[in-house]
VOBA-1610 file (N, C-alpha, C; in pm, whole numbers, padded with zeros to 5 digits, always signed):
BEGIN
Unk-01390+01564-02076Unk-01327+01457-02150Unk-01424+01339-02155Unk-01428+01300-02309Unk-01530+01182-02267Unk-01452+01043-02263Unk-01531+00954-02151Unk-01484+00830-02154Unk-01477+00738-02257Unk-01326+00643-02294Unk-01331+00529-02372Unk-01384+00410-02341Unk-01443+00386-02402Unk-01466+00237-02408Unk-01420+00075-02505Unk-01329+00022-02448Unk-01229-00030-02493Unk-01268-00194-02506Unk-01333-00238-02602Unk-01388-00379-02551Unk-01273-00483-02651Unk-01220-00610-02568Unk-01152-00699-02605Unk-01251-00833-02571Unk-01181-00940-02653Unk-01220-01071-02643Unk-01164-01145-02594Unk-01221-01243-02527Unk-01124-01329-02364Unk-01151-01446-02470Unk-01037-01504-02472Unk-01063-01691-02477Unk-01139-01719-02392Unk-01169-01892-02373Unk-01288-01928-02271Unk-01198-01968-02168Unk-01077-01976-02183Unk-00965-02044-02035Unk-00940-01880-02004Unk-00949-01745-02055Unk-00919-01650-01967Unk-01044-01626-01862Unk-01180-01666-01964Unk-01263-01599-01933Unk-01341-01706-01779Unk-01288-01808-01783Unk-01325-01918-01709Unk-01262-01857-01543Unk-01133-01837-01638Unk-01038-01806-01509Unk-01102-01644-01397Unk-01150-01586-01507Unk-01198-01436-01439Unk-01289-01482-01367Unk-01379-01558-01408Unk-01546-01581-01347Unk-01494-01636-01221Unk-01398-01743-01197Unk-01348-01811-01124Unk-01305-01702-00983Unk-01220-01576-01026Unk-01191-01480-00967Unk-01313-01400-00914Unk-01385-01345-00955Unk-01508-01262-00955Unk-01632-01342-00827Unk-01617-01451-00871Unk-01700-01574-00746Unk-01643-01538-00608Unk-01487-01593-00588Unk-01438-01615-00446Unk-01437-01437-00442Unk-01394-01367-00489Unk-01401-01222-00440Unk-01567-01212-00427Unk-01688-01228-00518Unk-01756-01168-00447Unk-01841-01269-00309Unk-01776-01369-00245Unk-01800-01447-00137Unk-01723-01418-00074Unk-01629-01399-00086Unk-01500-01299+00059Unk-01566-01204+00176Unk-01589-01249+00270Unk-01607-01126+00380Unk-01524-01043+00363Unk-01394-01036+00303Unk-01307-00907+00362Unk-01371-00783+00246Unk-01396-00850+00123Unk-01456-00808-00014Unk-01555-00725+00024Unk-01636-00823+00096Unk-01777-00747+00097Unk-01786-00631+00206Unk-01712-00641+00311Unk-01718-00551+00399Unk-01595-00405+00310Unk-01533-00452+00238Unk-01472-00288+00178Unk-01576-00250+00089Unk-01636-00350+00017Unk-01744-00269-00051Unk-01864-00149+00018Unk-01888-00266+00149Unk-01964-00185+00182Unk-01913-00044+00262Unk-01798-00051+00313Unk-01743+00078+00338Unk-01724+00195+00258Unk-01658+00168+00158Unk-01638+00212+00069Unk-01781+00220-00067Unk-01880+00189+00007Unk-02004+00237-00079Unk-02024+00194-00223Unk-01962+00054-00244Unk-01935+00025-00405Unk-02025-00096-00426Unk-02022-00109-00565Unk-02129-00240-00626Unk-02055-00338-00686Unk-02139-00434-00707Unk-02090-00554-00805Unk-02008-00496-00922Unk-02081-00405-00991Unk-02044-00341-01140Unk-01838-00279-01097Unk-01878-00221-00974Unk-01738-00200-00909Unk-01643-00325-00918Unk-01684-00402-00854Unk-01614-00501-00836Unk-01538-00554-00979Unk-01620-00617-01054Unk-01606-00654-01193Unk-01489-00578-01248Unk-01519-00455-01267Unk-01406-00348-01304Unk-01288-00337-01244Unk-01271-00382-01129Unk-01133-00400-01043Unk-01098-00532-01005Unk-01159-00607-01060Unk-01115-00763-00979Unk-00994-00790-00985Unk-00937-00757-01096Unk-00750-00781-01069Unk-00697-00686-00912Unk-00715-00600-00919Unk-00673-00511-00837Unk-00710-00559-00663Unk-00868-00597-00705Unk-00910-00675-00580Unk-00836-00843-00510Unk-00811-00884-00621Unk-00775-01022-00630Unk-00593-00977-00587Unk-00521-00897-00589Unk-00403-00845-00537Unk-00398-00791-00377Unk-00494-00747-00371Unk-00562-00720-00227Unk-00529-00853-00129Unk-00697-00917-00178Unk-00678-01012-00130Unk-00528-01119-00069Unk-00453-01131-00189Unk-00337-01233-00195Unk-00264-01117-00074Unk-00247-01007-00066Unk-00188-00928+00000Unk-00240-00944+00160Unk-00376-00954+00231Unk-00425-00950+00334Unk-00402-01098+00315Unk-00370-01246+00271Unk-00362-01369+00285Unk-00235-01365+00320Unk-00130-01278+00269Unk+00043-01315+00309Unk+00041-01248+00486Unk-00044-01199+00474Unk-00059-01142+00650Unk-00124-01217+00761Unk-00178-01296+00699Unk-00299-01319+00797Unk-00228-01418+00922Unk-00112-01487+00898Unk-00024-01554+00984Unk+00121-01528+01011Unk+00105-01381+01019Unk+00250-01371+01001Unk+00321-01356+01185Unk+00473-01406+01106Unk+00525-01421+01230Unk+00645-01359+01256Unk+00642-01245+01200Unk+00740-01177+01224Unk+00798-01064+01120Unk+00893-00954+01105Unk+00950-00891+00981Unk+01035-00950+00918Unk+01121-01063+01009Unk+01188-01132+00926Unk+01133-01231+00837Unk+01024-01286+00874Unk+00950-01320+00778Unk+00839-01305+00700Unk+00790-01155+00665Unk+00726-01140+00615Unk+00739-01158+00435Unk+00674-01221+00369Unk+00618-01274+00259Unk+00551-01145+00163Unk+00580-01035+00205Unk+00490-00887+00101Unk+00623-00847-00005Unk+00575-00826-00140Unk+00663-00781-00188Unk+00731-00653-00157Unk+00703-00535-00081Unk+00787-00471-00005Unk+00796-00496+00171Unk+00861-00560+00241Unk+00905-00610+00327Unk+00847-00515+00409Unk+00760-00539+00528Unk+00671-00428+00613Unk+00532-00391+00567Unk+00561-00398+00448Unk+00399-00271+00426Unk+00287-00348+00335Unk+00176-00342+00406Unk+00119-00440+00300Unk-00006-00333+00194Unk-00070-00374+00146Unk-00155-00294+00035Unk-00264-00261+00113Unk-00312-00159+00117Unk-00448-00081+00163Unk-00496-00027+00009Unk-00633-00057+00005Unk-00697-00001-00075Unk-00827+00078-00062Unk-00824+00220-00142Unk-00944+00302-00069Unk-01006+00332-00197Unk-01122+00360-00214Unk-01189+00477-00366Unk-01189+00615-00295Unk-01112+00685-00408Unk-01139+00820-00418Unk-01198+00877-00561Unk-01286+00941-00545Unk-01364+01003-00664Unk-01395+00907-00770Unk-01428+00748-00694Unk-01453+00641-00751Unk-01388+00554-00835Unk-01270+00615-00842Unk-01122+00503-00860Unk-01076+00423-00736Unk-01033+00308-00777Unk-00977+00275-00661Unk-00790+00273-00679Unk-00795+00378-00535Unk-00623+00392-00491Unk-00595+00251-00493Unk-00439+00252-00437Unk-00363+00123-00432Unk-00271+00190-00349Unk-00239+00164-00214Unk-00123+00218-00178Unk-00058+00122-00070Unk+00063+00105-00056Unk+00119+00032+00047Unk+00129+00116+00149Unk+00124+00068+00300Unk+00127+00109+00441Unk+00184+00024+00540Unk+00335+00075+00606Unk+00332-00009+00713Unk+00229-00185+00838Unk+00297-00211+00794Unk+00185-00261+00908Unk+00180-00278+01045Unk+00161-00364+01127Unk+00160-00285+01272Unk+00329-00341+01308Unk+00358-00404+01326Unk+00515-00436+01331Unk+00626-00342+01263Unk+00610-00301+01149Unk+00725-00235+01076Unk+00690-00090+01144Unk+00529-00065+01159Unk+00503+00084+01252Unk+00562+00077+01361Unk+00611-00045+01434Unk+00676-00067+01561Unk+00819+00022+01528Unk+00882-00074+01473Unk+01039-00037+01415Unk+01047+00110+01384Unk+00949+00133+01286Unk+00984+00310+01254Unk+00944+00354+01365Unk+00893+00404+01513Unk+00852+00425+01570Unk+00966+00399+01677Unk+01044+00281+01705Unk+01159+00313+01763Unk+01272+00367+01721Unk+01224+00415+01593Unk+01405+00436+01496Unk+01372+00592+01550Unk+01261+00651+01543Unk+01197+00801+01561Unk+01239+00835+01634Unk+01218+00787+01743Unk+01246+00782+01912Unk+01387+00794+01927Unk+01485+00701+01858Unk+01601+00688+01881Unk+01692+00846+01810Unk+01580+00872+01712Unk+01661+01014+01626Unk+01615+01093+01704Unk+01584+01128+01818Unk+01582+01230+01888Unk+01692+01277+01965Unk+01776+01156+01999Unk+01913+01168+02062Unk+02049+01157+01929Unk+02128+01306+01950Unk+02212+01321+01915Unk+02359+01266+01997Unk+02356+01275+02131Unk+02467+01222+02188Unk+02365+01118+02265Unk+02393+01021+02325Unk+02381+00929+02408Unk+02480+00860+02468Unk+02506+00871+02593Unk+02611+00777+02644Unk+02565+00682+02723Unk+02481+00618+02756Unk+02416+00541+02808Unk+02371+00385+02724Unk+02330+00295+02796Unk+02324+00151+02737Unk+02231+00202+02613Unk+02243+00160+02472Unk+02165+00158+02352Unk+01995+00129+02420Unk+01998+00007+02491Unk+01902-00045+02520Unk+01854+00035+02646Unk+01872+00137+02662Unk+01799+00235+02792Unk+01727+00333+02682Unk+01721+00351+02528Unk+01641+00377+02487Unk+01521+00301+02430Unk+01515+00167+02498Unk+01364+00102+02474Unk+01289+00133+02610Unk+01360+00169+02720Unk+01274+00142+02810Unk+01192+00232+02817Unk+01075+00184+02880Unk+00926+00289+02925Unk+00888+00250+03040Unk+00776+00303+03086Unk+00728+00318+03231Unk+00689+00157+03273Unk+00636+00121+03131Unk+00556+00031+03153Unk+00655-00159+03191Unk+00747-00094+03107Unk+00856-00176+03142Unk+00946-00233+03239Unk+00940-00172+03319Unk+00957-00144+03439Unk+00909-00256+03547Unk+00962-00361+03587Unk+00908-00425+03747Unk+00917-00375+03816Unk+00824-00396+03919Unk+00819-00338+04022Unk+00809-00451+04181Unk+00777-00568+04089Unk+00772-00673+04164Unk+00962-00688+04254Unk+00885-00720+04378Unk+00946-00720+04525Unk+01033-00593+04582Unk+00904-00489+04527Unk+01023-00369+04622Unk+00914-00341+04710Unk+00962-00306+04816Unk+00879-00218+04941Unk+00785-00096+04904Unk+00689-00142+04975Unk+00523-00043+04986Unk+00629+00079+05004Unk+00690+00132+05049Unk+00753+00315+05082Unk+00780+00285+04906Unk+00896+00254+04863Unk+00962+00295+04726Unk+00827+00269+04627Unk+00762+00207+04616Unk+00623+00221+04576Unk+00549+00328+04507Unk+00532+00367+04673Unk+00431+00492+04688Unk+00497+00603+04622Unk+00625+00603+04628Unk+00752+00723+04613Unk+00747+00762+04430Unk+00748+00573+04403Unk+00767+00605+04236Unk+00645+00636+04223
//
């Protein structure tokens, strides 16, 4: 199949606005380090800057976040990861480390069909656990 090539004309306020875009993306550390992971060029860039420039705004609603109740992503939990495959670039949303928390206790919790015990005796773990002021014997024992 051969490729189209589709050329349009920008006003000078669209075209102001792109250049404007194309600058801070290509001065972004986060920019430059997916490029270079991902093995891509300027010419790359150019061709995706919307896509990049969504990125970006996406890793900015994260960068202070304080919680799921307040997260700021248009799907609540998951923010945008972007990869090239066969030199397109994917777009996909992914948990992030908090909402991986939550699904990760909901998992845990679907393992039990009956439970009669406190709800909250299925958070606990080893690690949870004090141990502060019991005796060297019960100690050694646990």
């Amino acid at each position: 199949m051969k490729r189209m090539e589709i050329h349009a004309e920008m006003d000078e306020t669209t075209r102001q606005a792109r250049e404007a875009l194309l600058e801070k993306l290509r001065n972004d550390p986060r920019i430059i380090r997916f490029l270079q992971t991902e093995k891509q060029d300027g010419q790359f860039l150019e061709q995706n800057a919307g896509a990049m420039g969504r990125y970006l705004d996406s890793l900015d609603r994260c960068s202070r976040c304080r919680g799921l109740e307040f997260c700021r992503q248009p799907m609540k939990g998951r923010g945008l990861a972007m990869h090239v495959v066969d030199g397109i670039l994917e777009e996909t949303y992914v948990p992030c480390r908090r909402q991986q928390a939550v699904m990760d206790l909901r998992r845990h919790r679907s393992s039990y069909r009956i439970f009669h015990g406190d709800p909250g005796d299925l958070e606990l773990s080893m690690k949870s656990i004090s141990m502060e002021g019991e005796t060297p014997e019960y100690m050694s024992s646990y």
